[in-house]
N, C-alpha and C positions, 0 to 999 in steps of 0.2 A: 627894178626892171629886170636884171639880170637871174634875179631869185622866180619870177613871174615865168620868163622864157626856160626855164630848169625845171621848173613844176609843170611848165606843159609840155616839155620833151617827156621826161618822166612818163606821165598820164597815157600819153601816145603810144612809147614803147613798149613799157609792163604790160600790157596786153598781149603785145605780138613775143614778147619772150614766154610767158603764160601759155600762150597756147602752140609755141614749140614743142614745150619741156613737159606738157600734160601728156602726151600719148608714151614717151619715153617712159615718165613716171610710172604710167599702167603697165609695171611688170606682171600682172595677172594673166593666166591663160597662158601662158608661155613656153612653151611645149617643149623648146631647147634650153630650159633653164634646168640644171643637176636637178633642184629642188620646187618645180612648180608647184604653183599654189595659186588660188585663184581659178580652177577649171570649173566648166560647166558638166553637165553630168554626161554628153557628149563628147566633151575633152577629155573627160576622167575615161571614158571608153576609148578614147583612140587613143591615148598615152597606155592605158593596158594591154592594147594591143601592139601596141610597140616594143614596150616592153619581153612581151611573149614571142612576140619575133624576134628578137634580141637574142634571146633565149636559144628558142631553137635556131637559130644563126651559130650562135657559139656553140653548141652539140655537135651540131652537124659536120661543124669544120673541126673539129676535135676529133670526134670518129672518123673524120676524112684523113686527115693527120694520121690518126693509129691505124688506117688499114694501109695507107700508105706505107708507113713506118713498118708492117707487119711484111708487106710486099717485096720490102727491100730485105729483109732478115728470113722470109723463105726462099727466097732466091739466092741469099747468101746461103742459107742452108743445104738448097737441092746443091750446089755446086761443093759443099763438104758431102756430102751423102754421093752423090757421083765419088767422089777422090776415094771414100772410104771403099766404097761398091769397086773401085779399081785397085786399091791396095789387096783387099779379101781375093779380089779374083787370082793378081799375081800371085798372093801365098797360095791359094790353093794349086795356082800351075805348078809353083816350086816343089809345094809336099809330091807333085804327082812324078814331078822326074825326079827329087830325088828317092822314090819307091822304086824307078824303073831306073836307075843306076845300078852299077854294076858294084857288088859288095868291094870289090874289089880296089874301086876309085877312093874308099874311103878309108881312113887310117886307124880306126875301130867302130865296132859299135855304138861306144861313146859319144863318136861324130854326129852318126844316124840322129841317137834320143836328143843329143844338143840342138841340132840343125830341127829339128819336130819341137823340140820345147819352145825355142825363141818363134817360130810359124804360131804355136798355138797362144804364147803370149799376146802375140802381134793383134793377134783375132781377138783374143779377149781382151784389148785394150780397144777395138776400131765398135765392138760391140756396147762398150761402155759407153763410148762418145756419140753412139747414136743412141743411145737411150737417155742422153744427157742431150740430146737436142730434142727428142719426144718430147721432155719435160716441157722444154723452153716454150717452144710451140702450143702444148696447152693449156700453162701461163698466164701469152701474152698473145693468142690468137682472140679475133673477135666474134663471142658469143654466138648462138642464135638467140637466146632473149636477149642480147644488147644490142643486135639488131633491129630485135623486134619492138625493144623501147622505145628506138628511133625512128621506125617508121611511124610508133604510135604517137611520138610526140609532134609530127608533121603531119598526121592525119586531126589529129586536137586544135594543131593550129589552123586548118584547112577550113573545120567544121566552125569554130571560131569567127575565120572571118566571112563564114556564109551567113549566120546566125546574124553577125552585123549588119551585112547586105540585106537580108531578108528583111530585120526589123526595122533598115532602116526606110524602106523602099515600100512596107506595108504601115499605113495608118491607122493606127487605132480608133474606132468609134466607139465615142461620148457621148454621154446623155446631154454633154451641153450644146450637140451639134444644133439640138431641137430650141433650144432658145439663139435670140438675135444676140449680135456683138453687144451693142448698148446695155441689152438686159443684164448678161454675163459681166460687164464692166461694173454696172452698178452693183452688185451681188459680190462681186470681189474688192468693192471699198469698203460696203457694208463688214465685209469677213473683215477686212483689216481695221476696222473702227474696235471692233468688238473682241479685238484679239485671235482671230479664230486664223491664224496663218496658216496652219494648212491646209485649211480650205482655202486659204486665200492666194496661197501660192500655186495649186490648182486654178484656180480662175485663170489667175495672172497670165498664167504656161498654158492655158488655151488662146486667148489674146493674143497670146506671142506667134503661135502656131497657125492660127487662122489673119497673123501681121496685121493687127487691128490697135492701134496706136501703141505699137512693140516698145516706142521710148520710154513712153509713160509705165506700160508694164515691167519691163526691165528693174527698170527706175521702182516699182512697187513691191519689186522681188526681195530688190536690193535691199531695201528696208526692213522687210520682213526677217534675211538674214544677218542683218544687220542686228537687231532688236533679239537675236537670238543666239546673240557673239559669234555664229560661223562668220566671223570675219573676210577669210578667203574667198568664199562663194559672194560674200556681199561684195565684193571691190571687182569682181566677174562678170557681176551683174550691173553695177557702178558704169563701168568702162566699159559695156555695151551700150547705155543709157546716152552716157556722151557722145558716144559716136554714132548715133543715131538721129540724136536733137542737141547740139552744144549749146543752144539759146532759151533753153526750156526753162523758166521760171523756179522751177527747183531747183537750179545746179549750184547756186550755195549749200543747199544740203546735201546734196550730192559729192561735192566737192571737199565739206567739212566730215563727213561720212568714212569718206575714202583716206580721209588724211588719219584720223582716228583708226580707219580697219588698218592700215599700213602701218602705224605705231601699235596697235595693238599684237601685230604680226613679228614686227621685229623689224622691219625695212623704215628706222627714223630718218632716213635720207632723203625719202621722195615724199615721207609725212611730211617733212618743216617743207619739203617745195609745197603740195598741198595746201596748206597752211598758210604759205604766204602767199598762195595766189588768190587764194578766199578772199584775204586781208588787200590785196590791190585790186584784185579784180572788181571786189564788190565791196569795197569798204565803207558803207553803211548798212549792213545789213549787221542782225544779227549773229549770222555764224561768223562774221569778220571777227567780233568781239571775242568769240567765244573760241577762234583759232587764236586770237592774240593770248588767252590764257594756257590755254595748252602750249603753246610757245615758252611761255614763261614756266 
């Protein structure tokens, strides 16, 4: 009796824990993961553009940094270039009274040429140290072509994301607009009977695009890359499928697909969840059996 009441809590709850730990599971698409994997070719465009705004984000504030940094070291500088420009001016008032002193104030000519020698030193040391800040200054000042990088690297990125906007906002016309949905569905099982995926994924990504039983096409993508080990993209396409139709008569394969692209990936974590929920979810089917081996 008590074995009977255990078998049917069992029964009852695997399912509601199954279909917690299935979306979690779908790390695909994931667009804050270091290493996504799993995008659509729509994700793979808006993670590159992220990416390149990233990019010129850190430039920008780098060169904000260094003109900053440069702002603070010419203003240290004008204020040495001022002291030097007032030191030169006082030697030259000194040399000029002591020319209009009286020979007489001095205790020989030797005074004179000493008091002239240390004034002209004076100069030739305030003249070095400005030409030792010239240096600095053309150094560690900012370019005009590294300006001019910069504005082209924010003009790249601008152009960028119009190019997005435009194509994404413009639709492309297909020859398949001229045939009906039904027709294009039958013609892309056809492809896929026959092998012919790339036409067949074509078909499919019209389907999806004119939202004409999207689950199922997803779900037929899926397989396609599936059968052609881009794993990543199948389990993309997987995890659109289920959250589109979770009830759909494929989703054992679906499901045993996803567990397989996930250990083929490298992610054996959310494979064996996968895997065992083939095996409770649906434990007489086929892929049950056939998760029970890949388990082992």
């Amino acid at each position: 009796m008590k074995k009977t009441i255990l078998a049917t809590i069992f029964v009852a709850i695997v399912p509601l824990i199954l279909v917690a730990t299935e979306p979690s599971a779908f790390g695909a698409g994931n667009l804050d993961n270091p290493s996504p994997y799993g995008l659509t070719s729509s994700e793979k465009t808006v993670l590159q553009n992220k990416n390149s705004l990233k990019k010129v984000v850190v430039k920008t504030n780098n060169q904000a940094n260094k003109v900053d940094s440069l702002r603070e070291r010419i203003d240290g500088l004008q204020s040495i270039v001022e002291s030097l420009s007032r030191k030169s001016q006082k030697n030259k008032i000194s040399l000029i009274d002591l020319k209009n002193k009286n020979s007489q104030e001095l205790e020989s000519s030797d005074e004179y040429e000493k008091r002239l020698s240390e004034i002209t030193a004076t100069n030739t040391l305030l003249i070095q140290e400005l030409s030792e800040i010239i240096d600095t200054i053309n150094k560690t000042y900012v370019t005009k072509d590294e300006f001019n990088d910069l504005v082209n690297d924010v003009n790249k990125f601008k152009s960028l994301v119009a190019k997005e906007l435009k194509s994404a906002s413009k639709s492309k016309v297909s020859s398949l607009d001229k045939m009906s949905n039904s027709d294009v569905a039958n013609k892309a099982k056809a492809f896929y009977n026959k092998k012919y995926y790339t036409k067949g994924i074509e078909y499919y990504s019209h389907l999806i695009l004119k939202n004409y039983k999207p689950a199922n096409a997803h779900f037929m993508i899926g397989q396609m890359k599936f059968k052609r080990k881009n794993y990543a993209d199948a389990i993309s396409f997987y995890k659109k499928s289920a959250a589109l139709y979770s009830k759909a008569s494929y989703m054992p394969e679906l499901m045993l697909n996803t567990a397989i692209s996930m250990d083929k990936t490298g992610d054996k974590k959310n494979a064996n969840a996968f895997y065992n929920g083939v095996i409770a979810k649906y434990p007489d089917s086929p892929q049950a059996s056939s998760a029970k081996k890949y388990i082992k």
